[in-house]
N, C-alpha and C positions, 0 to 999 in steps of 0.2 A: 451529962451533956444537957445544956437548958436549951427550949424550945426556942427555936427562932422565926422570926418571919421570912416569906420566900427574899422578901427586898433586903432583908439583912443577910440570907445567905448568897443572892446574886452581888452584894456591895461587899460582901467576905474576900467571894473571888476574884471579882478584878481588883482586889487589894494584894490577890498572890497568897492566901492562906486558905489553909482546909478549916472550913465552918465546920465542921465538929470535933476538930482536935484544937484547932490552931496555929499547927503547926505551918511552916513557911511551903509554899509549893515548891514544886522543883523548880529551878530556877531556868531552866529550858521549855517550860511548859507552855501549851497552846495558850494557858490563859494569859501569857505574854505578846501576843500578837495581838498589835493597835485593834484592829477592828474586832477580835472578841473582847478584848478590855473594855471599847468605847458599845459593844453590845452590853455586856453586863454589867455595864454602869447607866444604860440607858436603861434597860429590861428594871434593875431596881428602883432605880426613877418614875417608870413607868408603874409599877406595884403599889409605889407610896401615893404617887399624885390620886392614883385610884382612891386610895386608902383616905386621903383628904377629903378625897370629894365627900365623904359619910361624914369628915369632920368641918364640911366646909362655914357654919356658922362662926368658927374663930377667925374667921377674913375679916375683922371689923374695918379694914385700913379697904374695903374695895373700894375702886374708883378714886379713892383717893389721891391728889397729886404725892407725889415723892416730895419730901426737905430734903435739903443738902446734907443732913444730918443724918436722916435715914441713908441715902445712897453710900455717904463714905460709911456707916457700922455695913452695908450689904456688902460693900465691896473687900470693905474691912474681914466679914468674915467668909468671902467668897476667896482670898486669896491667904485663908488658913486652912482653908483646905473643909469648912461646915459644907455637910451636908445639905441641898439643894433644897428638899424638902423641911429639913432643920432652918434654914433663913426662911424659910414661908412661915412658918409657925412664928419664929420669933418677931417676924415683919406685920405678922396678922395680914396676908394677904395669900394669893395662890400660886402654885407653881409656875402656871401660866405668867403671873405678873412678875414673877423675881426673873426668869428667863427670860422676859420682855426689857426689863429693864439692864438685865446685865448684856443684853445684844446690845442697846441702843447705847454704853457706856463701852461699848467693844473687847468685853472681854469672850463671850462667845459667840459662833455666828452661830448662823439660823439652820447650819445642817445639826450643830452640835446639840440646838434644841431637840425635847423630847415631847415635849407639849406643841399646840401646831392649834392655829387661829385662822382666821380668813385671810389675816396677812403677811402669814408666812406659806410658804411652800409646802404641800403637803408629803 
């Protein structure tokens, strides 16, 4: 069994597998109910953003405007299904700003953020 991170085994189970076998959960299981799914896909969100913040000099793009070109590869790989935290890193920017950005391009709203700014709802 190799070591995981808590964020890789919260993001294990709202995918439906058991982080240390692999194997499929049962397919009636609590972790199939929306709001534990949309918890522990937020709780592993929550882990990694953490985890950024110790990495956050790779934001080289802060404050930077968005190209058109950056927005369709975000959107590009937000509707493959890349990890949240995985577009920040590639974006060189923060959780905070891929969440901001994918709200104001309507693909999440602002309950389904996990990061939370002055101008969102706490």
């Amino acid at each position: 069994m190799s070591i995981q991170s808590p964020a890789d085994v919260l993001s294990t189970l709202a995918k439906g597998f058991d982080p240390s076998s692999g194997a499929a959960l049962d397919a009636m299981g609590l972790w199939r109910e929306p709001a534990v799914a949309d918890a522990l896909r937020a709780g592993a969100a929550a882990l990694e953003e953490r985890a950024s913040h110790a990495r956050a000099p790779n934001a080289a793009n802060l404050g930077q405007p968005w190209t058109p070109q950056e927005e369709h590869d975000l959107l590009t790989g937000f509707a493959a299904g890349t990890p949240l935290p995985e577009l920040a890193s590639r974006h060189q920017r923060s959780l905070t700003a891929i969440e901001a950005r994918l709200e104001r391009l309507g693909k999440i709203t602002a309950g389904q953020r996990v990061t939370r700014n002055r101008f969102t709802a706490a």
